[in-house]
C-alpha positions as a Python dict, from the first residue, in 0.01 Angstrom:
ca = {
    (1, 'X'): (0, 0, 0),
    (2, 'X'): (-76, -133, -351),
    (3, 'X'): (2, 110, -589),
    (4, 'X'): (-224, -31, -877),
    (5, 'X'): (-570, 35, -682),
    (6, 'X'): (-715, 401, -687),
    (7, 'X'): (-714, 601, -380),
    (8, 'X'): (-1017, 810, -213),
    (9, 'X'): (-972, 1091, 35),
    (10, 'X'): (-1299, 1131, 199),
    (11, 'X'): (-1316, 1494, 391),
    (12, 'X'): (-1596, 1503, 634),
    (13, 'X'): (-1780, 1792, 819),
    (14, 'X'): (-2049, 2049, 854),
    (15, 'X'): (-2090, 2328, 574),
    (16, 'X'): (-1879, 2605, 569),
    (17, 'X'): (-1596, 2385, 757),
    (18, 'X'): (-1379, 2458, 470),
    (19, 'X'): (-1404, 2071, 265),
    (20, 'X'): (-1426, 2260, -81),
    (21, 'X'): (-1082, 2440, -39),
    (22, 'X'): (-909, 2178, 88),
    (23, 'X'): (-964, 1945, -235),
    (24, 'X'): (-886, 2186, -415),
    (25, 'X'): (-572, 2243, -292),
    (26, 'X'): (-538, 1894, -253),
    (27, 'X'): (-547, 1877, -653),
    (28, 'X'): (-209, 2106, -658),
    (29, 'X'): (-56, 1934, -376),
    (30, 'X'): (-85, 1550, -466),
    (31, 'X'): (132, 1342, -704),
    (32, 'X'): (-84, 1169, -987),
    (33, 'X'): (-459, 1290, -1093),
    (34, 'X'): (-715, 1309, -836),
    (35, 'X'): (-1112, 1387, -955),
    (36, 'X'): (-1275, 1629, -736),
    (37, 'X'): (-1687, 1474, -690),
    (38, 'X'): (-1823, 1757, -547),
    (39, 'X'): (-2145, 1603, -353),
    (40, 'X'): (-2287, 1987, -373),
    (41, 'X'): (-2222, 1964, -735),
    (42, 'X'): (-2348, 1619, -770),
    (43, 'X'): (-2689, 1756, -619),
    (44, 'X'): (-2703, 2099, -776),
    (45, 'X'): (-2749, 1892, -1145),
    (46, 'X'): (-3122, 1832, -1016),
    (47, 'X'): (-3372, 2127, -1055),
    (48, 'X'): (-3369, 2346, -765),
    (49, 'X'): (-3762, 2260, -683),
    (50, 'X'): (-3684, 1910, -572),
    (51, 'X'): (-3450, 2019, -325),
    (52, 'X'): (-3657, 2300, -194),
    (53, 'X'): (-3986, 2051, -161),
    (54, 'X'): (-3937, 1735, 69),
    (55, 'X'): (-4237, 1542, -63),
    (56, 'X'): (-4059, 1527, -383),
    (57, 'X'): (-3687, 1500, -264),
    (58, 'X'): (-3802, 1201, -9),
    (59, 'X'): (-3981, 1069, -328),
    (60, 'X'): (-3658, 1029, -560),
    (61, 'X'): (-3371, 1026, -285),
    (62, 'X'): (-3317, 673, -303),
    (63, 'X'): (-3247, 676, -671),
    (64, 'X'): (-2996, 1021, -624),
    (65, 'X'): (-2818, 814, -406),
    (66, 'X'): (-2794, 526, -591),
    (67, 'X'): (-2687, 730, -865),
    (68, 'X'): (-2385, 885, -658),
    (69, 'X'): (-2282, 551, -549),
    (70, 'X'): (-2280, 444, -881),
    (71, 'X'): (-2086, 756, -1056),
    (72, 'X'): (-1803, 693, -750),
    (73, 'X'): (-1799, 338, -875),
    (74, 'X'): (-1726, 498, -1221),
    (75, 'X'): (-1411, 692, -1148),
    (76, 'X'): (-1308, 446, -938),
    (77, 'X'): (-1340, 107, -1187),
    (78, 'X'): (-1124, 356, -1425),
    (79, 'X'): (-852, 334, -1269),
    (80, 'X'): (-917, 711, -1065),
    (81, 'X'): (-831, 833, -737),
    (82, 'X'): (-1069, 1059, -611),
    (83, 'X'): (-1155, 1326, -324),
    (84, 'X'): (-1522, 1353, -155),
    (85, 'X'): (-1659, 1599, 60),
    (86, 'X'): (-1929, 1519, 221),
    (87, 'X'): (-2162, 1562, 542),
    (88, 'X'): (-2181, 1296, 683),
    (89, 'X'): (-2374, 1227, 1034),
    (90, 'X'): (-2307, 956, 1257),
    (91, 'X'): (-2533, 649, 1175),
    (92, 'X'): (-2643, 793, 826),
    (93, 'X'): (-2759, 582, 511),
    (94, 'X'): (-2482, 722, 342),
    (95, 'X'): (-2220, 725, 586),
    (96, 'X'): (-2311, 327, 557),
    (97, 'X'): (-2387, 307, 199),
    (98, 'X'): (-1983, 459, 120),
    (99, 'X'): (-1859, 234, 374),
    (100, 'X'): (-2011, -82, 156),
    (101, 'X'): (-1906, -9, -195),
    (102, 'X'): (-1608, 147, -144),
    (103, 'X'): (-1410, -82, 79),
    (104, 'X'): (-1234, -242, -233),
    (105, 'X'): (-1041, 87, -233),
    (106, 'X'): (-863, 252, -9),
    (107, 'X'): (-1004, 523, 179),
    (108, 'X'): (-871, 787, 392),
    (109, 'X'): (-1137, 883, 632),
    (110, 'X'): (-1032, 1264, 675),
    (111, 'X'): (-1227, 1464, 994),
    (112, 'X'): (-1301, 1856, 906),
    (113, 'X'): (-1317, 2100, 1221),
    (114, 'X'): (-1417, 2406, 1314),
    (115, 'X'): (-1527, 2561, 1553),
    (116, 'X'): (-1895, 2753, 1558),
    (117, 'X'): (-1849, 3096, 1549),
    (118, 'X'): (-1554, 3077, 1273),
    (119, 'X'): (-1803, 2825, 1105),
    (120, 'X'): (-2100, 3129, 1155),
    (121, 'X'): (-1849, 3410, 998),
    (122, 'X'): (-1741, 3206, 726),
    (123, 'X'): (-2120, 3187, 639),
    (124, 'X'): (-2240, 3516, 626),
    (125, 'X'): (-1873, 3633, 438),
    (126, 'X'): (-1939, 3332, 160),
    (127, 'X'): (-2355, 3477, 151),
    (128, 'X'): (-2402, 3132, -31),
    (129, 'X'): (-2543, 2895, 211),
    (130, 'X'): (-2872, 2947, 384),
    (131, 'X'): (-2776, 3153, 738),
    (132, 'X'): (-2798, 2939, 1029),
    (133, 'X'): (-2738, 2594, 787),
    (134, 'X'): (-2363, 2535, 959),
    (135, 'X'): (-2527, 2560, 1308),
    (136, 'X'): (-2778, 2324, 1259),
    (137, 'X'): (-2547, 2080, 1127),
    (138, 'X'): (-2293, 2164, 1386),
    (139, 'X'): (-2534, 2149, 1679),
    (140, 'X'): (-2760, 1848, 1562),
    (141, 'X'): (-2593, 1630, 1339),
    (142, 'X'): (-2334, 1445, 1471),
    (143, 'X'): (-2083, 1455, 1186),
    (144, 'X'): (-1783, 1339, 1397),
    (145, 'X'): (-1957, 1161, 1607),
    (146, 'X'): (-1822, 785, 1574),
    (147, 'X'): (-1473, 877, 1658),
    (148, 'X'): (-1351, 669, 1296),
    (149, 'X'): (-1065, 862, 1122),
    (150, 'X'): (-754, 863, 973),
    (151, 'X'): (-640, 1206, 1037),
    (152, 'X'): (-834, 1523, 1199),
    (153, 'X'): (-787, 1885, 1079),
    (154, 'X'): (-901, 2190, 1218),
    (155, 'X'): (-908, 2510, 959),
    (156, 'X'): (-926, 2730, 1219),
    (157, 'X'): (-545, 2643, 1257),
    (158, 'X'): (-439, 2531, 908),
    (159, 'X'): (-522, 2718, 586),
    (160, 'X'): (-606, 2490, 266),
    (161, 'X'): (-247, 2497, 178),
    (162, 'X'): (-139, 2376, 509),
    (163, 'X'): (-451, 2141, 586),
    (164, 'X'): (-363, 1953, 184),
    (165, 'X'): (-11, 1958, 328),
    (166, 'X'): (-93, 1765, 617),
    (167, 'X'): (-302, 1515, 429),
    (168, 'X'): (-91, 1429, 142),
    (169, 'X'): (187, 1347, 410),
    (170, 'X'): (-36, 1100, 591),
    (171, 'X'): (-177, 939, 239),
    (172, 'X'): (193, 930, 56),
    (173, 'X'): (394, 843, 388),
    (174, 'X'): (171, 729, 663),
    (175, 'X'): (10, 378, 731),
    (176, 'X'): (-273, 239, 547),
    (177, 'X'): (-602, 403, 636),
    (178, 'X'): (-801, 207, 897),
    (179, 'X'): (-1135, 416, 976),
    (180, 'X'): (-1350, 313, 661),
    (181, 'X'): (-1301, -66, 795),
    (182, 'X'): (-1404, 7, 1153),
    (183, 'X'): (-1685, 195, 1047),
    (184, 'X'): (-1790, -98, 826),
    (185, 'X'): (-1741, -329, 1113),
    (186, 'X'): (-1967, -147, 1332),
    (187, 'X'): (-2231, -76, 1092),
    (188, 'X'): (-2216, -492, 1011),
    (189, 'X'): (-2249, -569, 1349),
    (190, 'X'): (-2554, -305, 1432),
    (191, 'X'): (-2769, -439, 1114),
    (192, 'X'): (-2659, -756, 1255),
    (193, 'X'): (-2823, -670, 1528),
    (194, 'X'): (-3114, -551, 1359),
    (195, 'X'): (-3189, -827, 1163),
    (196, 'X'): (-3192, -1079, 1460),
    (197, 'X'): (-3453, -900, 1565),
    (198, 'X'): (-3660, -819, 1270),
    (199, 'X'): (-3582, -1136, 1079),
    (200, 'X'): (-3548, -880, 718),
    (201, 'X'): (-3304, -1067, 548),
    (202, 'X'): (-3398, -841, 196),
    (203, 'X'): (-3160, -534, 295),
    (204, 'X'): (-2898, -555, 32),
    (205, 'X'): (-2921, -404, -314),
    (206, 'X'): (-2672, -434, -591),
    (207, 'X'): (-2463, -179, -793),
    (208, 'X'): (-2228, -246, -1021),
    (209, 'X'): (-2233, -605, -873),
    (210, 'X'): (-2115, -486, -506),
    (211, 'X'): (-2362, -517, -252),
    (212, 'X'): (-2521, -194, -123),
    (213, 'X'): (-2750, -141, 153),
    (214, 'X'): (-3094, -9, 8),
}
């Protein structure tokens, strides 16, 4: 593992699945500094009315996304490790989009489980997500889907504590992460597959001079 390039933990899975509490233990637990890019945060800087009205969202998602790509890029050119959380479903623009412009770095590809009715409590106890938003997502978007990881947690067993403990053991003594790369494989050789039979050879984009599907 080269030493000199920043690391990125990527923790994946539906709201309420308990991502937020694991990077923050994470923080405490890890050797060296590690940003915390909240994606919730990230969002929450735009005003509340574009995320409540999809006409406007779908009109200036593109850009928010470019945007987060490019404030990863950021931390990341400086020199900083980082930890995501994310959801991400199977087959997603941005599932594909992180799998592009951060395979410089190394990425550990980090599964969060729980199960539904622990997700459900969890909900109405926090009484800061919209009720029934963890089901949805649990039910319909297959976050875990593609099977890609480097290590799977489920916080129905393991606390924050014990869940950070678990992942700094596989990033600081395990084998080099492997999921981001067979993701990026796959999604290469479906829009591969696409473009044989489209003939749209205009899908890349460019940020920070790395390509990045539009």
């Amino acid at each position: 593992m080269d030493a000199s390039r920043p690391r990125v933990i990527l923790l994946n899975g539906v709201s309420s699945a308990g991502k937020s509490s694991i990077a923050r233990a994470l923080q405490e637990t890890l050797d060296g500094l590690y940003f915390f890019v909240e994606f919730d945060g990230f969002l929450g800087m735009a005003p509340a009315r574009y995320k409540s009205d999809a006409v406007l969202w779908s009109a200036h998602q593109a850009r928010i996304m470019t945007a987060y790509g490019t404030a990863l890029l950021a931390y990341l050119d400086c020199g900083l490790n980082l930890i995501l959380d994310n959801v991400l479903p199977c087959g997603s623009h941005l599932l594909s989009r992180l799998t592009c412009i951060l395979s410089p770095y190394e990425v550990y590809f980090v599964a969060v489980h729980c199960p539904l009715v622990e997700l459900e409590s969890r909900e109405l106890r926090r009484g800061d997500r919209p009720v029934g938003q963890a089901r949805l997502q649990f039910m319909s978007y297959g976050v875990h889907e593609h099977g890609h990881y480097d290590l799977q947690l489920d916080t129905s067993r393991f606390g924050p504590v014990e869940a950070a403990a678990h992942i700094k053991q596989r990033v600081e003594s395990g084998p080099a992460p492997e999921a981001f790369a067979a993701l990026r494989a796959e999604d290469a050789w479906i829009e591969g597959r696409r473009m044989a039979a489209d003939g749209d050879d205009q899908r890349d984009s460019r940020i920070s001079g790395r390509s990045m599907r539009a």
